[in-house]
C-alpha positions as CSV (number, residue, x, y, z in Angstrom):
1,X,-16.5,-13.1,34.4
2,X,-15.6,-9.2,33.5
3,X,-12.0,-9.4,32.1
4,X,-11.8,-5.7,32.5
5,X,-11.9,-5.7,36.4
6,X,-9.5,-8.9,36.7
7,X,-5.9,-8.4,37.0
8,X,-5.5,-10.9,34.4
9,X,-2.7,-11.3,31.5
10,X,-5.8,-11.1,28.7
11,X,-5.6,-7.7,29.5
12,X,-1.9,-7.0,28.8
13,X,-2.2,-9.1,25.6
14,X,-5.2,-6.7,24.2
15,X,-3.6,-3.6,24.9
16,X,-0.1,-4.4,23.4
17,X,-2.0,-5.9,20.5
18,X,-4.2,-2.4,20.2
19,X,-1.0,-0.6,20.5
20,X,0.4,-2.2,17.4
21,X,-2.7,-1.8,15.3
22,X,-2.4,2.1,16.4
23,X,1.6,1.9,15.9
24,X,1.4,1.2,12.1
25,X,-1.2,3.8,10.4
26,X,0.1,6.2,13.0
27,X,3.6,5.8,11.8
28,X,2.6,5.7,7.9
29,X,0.1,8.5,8.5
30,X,2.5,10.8,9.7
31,X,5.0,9.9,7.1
32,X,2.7,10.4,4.8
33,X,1.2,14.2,5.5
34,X,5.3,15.6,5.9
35,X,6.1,13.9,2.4
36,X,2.9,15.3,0.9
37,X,3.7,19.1,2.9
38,X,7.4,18.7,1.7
39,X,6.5,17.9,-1.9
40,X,4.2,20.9,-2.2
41,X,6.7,23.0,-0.9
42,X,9.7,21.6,-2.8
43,X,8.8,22.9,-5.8
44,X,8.1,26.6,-5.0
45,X,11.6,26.3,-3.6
46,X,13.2,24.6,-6.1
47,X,11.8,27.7,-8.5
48,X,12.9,30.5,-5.9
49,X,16.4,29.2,-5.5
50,X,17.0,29.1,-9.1
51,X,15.4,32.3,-9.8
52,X,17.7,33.8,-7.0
53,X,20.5,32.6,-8.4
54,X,20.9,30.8,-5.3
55,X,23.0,26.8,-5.3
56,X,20.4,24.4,-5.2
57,X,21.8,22.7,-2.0
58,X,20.3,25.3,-0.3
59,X,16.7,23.7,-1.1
60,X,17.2,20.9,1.7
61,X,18.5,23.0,4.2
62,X,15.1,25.3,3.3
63,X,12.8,22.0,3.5
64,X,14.7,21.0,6.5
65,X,14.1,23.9,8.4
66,X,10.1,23.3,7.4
67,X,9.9,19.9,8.6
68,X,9.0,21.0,12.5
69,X,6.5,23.1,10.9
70,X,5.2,20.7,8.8
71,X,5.2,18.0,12.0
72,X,3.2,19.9,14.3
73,X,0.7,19.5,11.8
74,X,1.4,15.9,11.0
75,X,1.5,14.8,14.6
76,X,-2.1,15.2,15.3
77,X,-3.5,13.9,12.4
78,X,-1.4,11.1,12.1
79,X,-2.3,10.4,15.7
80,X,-6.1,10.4,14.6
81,X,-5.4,8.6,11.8
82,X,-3.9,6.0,13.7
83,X,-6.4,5.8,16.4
84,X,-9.3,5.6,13.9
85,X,-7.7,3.0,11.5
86,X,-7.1,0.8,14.4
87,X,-10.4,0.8,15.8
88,X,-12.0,0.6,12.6
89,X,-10.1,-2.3,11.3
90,X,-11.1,-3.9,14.9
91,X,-15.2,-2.8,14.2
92,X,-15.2,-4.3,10.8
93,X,-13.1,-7.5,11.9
94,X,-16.4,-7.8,15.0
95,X,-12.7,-7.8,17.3
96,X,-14.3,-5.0,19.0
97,X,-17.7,-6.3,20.0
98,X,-16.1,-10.0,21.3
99,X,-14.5,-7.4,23.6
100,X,-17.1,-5.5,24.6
101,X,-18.4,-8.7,25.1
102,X,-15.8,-10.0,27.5
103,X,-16.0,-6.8,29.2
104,X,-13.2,-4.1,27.8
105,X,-15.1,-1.2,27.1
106,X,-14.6,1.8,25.5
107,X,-12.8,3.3,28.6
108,X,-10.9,0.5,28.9
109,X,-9.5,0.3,25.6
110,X,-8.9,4.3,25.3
111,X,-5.9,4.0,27.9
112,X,-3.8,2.6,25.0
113,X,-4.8,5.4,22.7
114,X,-4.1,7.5,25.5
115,X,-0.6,6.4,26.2
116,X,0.4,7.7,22.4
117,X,-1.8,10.8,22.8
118,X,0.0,12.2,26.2
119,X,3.6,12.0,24.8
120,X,3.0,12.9,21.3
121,X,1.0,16.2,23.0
122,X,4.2,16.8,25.1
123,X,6.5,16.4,21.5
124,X,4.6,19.0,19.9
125,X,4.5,21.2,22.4
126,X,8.3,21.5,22.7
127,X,8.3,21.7,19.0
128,X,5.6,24.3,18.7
129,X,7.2,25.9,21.9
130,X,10.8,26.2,20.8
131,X,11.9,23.7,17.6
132,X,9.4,25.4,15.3
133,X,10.6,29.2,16.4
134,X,14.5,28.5,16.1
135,X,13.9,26.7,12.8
136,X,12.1,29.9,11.3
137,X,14.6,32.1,12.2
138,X,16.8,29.8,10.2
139,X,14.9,29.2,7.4
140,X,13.9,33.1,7.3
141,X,18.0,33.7,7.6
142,X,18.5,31.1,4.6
143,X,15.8,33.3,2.5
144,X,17.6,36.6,3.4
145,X,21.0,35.4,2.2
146,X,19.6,34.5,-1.2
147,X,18.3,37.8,-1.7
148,X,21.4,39.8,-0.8
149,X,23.6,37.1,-3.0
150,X,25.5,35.6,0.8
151,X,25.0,32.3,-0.9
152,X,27.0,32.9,-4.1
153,X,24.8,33.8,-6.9
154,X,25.1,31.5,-10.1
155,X,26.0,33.3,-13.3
156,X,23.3,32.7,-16.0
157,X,24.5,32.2,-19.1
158,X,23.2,34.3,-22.1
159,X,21.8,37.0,-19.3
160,X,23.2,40.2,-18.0
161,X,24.0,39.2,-14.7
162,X,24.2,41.7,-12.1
163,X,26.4,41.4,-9.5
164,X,26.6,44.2,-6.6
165,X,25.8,47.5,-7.6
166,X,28.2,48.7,-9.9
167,X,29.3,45.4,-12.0
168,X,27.3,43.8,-14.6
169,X,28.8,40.7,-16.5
170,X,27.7,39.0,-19.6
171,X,29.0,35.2,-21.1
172,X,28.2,33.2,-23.9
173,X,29.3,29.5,-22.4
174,X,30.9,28.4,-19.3
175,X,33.2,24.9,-18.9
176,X,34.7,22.7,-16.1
177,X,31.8,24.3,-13.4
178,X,32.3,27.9,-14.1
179,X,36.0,28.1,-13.7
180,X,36.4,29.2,-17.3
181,X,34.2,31.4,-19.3
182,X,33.9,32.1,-22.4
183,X,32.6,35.2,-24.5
184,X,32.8,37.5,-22.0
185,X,31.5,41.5,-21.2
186,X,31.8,43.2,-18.2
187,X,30.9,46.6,-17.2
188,X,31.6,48.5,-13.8
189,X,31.5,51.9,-12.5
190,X,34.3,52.6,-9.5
191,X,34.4,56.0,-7.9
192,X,33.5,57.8,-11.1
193,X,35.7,55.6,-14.2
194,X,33.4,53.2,-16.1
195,X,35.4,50.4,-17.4
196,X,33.9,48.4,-19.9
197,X,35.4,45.3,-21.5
198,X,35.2,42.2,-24.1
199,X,37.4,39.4,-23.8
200,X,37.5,35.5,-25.7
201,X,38.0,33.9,-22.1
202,X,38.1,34.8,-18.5
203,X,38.0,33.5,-14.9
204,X,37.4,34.6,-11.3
205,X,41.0,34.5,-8.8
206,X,41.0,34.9,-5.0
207,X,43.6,37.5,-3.2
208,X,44.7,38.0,-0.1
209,X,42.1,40.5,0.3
210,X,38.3,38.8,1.1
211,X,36.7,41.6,-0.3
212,X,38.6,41.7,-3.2
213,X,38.6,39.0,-6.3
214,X,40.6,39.1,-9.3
215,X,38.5,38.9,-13.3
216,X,41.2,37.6,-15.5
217,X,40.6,38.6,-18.8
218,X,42.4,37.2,-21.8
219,X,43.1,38.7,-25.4
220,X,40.2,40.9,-25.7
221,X,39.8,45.1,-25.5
222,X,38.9,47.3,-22.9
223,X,37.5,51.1,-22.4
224,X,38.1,53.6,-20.2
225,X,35.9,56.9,-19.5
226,X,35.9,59.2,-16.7
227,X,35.3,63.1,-16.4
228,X,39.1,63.4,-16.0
229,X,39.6,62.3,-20.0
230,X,39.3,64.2,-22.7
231,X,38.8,61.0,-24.5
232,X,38.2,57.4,-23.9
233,X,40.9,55.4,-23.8
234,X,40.8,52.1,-25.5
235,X,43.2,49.4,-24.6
236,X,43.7,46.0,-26.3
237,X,45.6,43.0,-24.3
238,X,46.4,39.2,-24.0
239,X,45.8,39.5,-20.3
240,X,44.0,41.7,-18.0
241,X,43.0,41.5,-14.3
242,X,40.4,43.7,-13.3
243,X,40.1,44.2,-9.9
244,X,36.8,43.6,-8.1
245,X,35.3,44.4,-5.0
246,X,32.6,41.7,-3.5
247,X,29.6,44.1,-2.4
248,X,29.0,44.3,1.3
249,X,26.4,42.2,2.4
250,X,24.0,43.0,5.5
251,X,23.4,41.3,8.2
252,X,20.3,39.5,9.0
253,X,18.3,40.5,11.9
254,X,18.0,39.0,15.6
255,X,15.8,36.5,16.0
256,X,12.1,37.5,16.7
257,X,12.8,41.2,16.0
258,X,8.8,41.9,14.7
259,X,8.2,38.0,14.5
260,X,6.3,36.7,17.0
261,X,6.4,33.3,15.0
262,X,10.3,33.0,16.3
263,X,9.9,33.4,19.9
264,X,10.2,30.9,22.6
265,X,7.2,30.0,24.5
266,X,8.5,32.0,27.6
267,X,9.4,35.0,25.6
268,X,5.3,35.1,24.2
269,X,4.4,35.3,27.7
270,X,7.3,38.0,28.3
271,X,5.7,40.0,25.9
272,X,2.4,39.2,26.2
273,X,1.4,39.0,29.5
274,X,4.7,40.5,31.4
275,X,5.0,44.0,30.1
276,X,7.6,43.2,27.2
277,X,6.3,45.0,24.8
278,X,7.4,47.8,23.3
279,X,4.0,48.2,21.6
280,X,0.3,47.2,21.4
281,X,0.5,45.7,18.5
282,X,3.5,43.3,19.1
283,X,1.8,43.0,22.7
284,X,-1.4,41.5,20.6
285,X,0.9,39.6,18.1
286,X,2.4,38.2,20.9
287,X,-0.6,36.7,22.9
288,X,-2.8,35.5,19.5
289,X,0.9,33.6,19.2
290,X,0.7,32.3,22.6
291,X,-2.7,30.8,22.7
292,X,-2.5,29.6,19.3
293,X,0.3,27.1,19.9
294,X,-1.3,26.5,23.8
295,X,-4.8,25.6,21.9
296,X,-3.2,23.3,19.2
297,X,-1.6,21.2,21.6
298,X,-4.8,20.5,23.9
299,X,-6.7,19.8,21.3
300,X,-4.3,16.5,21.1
301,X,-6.0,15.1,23.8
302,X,-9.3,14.9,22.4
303,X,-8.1,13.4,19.6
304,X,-8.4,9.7,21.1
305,X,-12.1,10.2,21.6
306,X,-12.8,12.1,18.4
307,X,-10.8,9.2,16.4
308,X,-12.9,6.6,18.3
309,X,-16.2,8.3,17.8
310,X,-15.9,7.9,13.9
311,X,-13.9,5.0,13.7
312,X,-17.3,2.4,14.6
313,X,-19.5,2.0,11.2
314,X,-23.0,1.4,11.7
315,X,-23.5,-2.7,11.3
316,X,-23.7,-4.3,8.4
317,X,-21.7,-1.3,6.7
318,X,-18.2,-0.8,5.7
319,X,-18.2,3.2,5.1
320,X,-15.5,5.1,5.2
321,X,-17.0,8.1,6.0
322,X,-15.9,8.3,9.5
323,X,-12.3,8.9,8.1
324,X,-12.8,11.9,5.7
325,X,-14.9,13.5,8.9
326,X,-12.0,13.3,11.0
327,X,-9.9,14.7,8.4
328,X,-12.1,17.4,7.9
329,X,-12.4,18.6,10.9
330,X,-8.8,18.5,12.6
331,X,-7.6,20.2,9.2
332,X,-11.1,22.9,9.7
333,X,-9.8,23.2,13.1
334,X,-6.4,24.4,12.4
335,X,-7.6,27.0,9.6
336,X,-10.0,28.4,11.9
337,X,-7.4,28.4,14.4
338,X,-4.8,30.1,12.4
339,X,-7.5,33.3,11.5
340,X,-8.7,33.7,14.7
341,X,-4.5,34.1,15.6
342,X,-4.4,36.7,12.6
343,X,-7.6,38.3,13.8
344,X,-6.5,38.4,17.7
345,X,-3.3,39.9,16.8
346,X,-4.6,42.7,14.5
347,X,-7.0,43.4,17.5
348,X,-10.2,42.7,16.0
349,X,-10.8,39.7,18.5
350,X,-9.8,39.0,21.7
351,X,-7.1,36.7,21.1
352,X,-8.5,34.3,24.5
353,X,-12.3,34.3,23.1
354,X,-10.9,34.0,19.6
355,X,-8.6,30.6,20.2
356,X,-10.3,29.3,23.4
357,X,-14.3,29.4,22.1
358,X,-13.9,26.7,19.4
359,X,-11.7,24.4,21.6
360,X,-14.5,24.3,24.0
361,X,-17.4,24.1,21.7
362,X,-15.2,21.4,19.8
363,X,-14.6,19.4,22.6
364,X,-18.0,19.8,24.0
365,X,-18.9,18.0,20.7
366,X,-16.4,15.4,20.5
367,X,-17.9,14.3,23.9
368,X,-20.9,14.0,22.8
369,X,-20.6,12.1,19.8
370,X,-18.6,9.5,22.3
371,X,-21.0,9.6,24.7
372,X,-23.5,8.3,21.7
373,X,-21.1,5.6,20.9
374,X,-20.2,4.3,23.8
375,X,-23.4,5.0,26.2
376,X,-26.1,4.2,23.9
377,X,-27.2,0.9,23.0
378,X,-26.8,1.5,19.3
379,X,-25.4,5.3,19.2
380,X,-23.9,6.3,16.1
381,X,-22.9,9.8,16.5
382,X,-22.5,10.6,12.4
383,X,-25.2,7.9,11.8
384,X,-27.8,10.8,10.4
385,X,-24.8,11.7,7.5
386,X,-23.8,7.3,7.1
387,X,-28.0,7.6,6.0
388,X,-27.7,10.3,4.0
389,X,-24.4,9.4,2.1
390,X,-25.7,5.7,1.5
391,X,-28.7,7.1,0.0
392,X,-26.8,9.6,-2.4
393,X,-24.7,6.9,-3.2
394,X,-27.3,4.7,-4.4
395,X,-28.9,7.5,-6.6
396,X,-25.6,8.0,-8.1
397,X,-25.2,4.3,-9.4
398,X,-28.9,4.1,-10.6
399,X,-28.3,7.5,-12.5
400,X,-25.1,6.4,-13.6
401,X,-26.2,2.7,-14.8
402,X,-29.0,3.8,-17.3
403,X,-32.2,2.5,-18.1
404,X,-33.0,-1.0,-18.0
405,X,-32.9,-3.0,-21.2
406,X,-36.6,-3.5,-22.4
């Protein structure tokens, strides 16, 4: 009796049993690639911020804004990875052939790999699509207000510290979180006076004024020079408040203003293909953009078969090669995806050819090597590299193990 053409409950019981095989390395996979992205980047960050002079809260709301960047990555290969684990751990286990053996072939049992692929496709494309543009714009907007000091620049002690244009302020040692500081020289030029002035202690008071902030100074000397004195004037006081006004901080720009990285999926096609462009170069930008994220996302669905393919070791074999092949090539994929979209929109490529070419020749050979798996009495589509590997392997432990003992 064929179990796959019976309506029969067996059938129910292997696929939620294949779905929670796939559930687990897909879940840990994924995890896995965004904490291994967000570690690489946290650093970098971590060193911008505090060479900005930035607060270093502002690091999570940075890696935040990368994680849908970071996920769109993640989701496909945590969806291979999941796939292949599954089937590999059901190969190994001979799970796979007492199937094949009651009947549930390879088409059958792709329909649960198939039910992860589908909606994890439709998650990345609204991520690609709109998630990944809005969270650039933010993360691009967090970068910008570190740069023009929005964020509140720290006060280094021990440095000159500039802060706006005309004001530069040195301290020896700061106490209770910057409130009071100690040691103190500030400098400023305002409308043609230069101030400059040492003081024992000091601290930073708010007026009614936003753009104004009071520097109390305390029991220290100040100087005075402008063109209007004959001489400096020298002045020594308990306390001082020296007026200072915030620098005026520009604005960040719209969103997707020369970025086509932060536009919707419907705005690439605006500008694109419907005459939005104000240029040929953002009109380029614009379509490389488009078919880069429409490419991406198709290429999901030949995941399932790709992950299958590799995930069936020849008999008799417990090689792992299978997994660092799928690796290879979804991560090859994306690279050569990601020049042909730089090449496409400086106009040295057609940015359809560029991006649509290597999906089809990819997928033309992901079919294939399924079609040897599952056609072919015997197939193994990556058997010709299992050979070769087993036989490297093997010289290296005979070179590595030395002569024999006389």
């Amino acid at each position: 009796m064929v179990l796959e053409r019976q309506n029969v409950p067996g059938v129910a019981l292997i696929d939620r049993y294949l779905a929670r095989q796939i559930a687990i390395p897909l879940i840990g996979s994924l995890i896995l690639a965004a904490m291994l992205l967000v570690l690489d980047k946290m650093l970098r960050l971590f060193q911008y911020v505090v060479d900005a002079g930035g607060p270093v809260s502002v690091v999570w709301r940075m890696l935040a804004n990368l994680l849908p960047e970071y996920l769109a990555l993640g989701i496909p290969i945590g969806l291979m990875l999941g796939i292949l684990l599954a089937f590999r751990k059901l190969a190994l286990s001979s799970e796979l052939d007492a199937l094949k053996g009651i009947g549930v072939g390879y088409g059958r049992l792709l329909r649960v790999p198939y039910f992860y692929a589908v909606p994890l496709m439709f998650l990345n494309l609204a991520i690609v699509g709109y998630v990944e543009p809005a969270s650039h714009y933010r993360y691009e907007g967090l970068r910008f207000d570190l740069k023009s000091g929005a964020l509140g620049a720290a006060i280094k002690v021990g440095e000159f510290n500039r802060l706006g244009r005309n004001l530069t302020l040195r301290i020896d040692r700061s106490e209770d979180d910057g409130t009071r500081l100690h040691g103190i020289f500030v400098q400023m030029n305002d409308g043609g006076m230069s101030v400059a002035a040492t003081a024992e202690h000091g601290q930073f008071l708010a007026t009614d004024d936003e753009d104004t902030i009071l520097f109390r100074l305390e029991r220290g000397r100040l100087i005075q020079d402008s063109a209007k004195f004959s001489t400096p004037r020298t002045l020594a006081f308990d306390s001082y408040d020296l007026p200072i006004s915030l620098p005026v901080i520009d604005q960040f720009r719209i969103r997707g203003v020369n970025e086509s990285d932060e536009l919707y999926l419907h705005e690439l096609w605006r500008v694109g293909y419907g005459g939005g462009a104000s240029s040929q170069e953002q009109m380029l930008e614009a379509q490389a953009t488009l078919n880069f994220r429409i490419v991406e996302v198709i290429m999901m669905l030949m995941l399932p078969l790709l992950a299958v393919a590799l995930a069936v070791p020849p008999k008799r074999s417990s090689s792992a090669l299978g997994i660092f092949i799928g690796i290879l090539i979804v991560v090859a994929y994306h690279k050569v995806n990601q020049y042909a979209e730089q090449a496409g929109s400086q106009g040295r490529l057609d940015p359809i050819l560029a991006l649509w070419v290597p999906l089809v020749l990819l997928s033309v050979l992901i079919v294939w090597m399924y079609h040897v798996l599952a056609h072919r009495p015997g197939g193994q589509p990556i058997g010709a590299l299992e050979r070769f590997f087993a036989k490297l392997g093997k010289a290296l432990r005979r070179a590595t193990r030395g002569p024999k003992p006389a």
